[in-house]
C-alpha positions in Angstrom: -12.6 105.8 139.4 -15.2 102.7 138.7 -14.9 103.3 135.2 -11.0 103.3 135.2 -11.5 100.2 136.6 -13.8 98.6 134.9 -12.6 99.6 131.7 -9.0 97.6 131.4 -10.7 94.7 133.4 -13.0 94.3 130.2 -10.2 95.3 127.3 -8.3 92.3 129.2 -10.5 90.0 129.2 -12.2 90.3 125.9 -9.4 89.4 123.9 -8.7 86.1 126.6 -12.4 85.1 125.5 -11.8 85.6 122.0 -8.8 83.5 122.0 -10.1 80.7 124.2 -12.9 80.8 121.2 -10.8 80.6 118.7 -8.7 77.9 120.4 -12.4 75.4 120.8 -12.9 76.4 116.9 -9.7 75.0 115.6 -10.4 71.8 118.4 -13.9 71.1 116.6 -12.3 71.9 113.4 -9.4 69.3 113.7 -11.4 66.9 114.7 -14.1 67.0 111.7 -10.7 67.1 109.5 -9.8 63.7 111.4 -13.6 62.5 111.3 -13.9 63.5 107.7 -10.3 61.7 106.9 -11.0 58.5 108.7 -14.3 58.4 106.3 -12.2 59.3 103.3 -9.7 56.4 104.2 -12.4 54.3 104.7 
């Protein structure tokens, strides 16, 4: 029974971290493409 669950408490919330990752990647990336434009402008 643990493992049962255990098992989809895990499966659910990998894929919510790997999102939420992905989400602060395109953040930090969008702002060095702003950064790095500003600079170019400039």
């Amino acid at each position: 029974m643990p493992r049962d669950t255990t098992n989809p408490v895990t499966e659910y919330r990998e894929p919510a971290v790997e999102s939420e990752r992905g989400a602060l990647v395109a953040v930090l990336l969008m702002v060095i493409l702003g950064v790095a434009g500003i600079f170019a402008v400039s």
